[in-house]
C-alpha positions, -999 to +999 in steps of 0.1 A: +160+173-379+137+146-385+146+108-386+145+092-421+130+050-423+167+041-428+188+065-405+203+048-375+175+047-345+173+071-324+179+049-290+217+034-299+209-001-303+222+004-343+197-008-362+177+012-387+149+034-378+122+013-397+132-016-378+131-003-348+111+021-334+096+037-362+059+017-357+062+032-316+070+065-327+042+067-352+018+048-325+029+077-305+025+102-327-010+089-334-023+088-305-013+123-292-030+136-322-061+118-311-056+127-278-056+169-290-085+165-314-105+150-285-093+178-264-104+200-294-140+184-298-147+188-261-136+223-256-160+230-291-186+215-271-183+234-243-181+269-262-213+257-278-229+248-250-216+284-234-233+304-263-267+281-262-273+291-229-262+328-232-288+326-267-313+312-237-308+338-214-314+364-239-342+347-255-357+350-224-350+386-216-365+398-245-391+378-238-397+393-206-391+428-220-415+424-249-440+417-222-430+446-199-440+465-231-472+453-238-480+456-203-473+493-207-490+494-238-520+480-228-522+507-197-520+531-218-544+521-247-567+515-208-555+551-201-565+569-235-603+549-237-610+560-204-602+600-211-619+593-243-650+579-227-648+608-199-642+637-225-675+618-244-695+623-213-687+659-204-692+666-240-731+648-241-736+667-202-733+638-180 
């Protein structure tokens, strides 16, 4: 059950609530929040961070596999001119 303003405070000393620890509690209260939103804020910034550099790391391996295919696809364009040229020369005899 929570403490109204005017209910008796919580610590004995019988004086109401509002008059007597009310402004700690809230205080309290206050900064625990700020306290878990910070907590909150850094742990979003370290997911972030996380998926940046796995976004990086993929970037770069398709990079790296894009090239690997032009690469191939270059050797084989090389490939496919040479046997061109060589079945142009048998064809002319020489």
């Amino acid at each position: 059950m929570k403490l109204g303003r005017n209910d008796p405070c919580h610590c004995g000393s019988g004086k109401k609530y509002k008059y007597c620890h009310y402004q700690a509690d809230r205080e309290a209260e206050a900064k625990a929040f700020a306290e878990a939103e910070a907590e909150r804020a850094r742990l979003a910034a370290e997911q972030a961070a996380e998926a940046d550099d796995e976004t990086a790391e993929r970037a770069g391996e398709q990079h790296e596999e894009h090239h690997r295919n032009h690469v191939h696809a270059d050797r084989q364009w090389a490939g496919n001119v040479r046997s061109v040229r060589t079945l142009r020369g048998a064809q002319r005899g020489g």
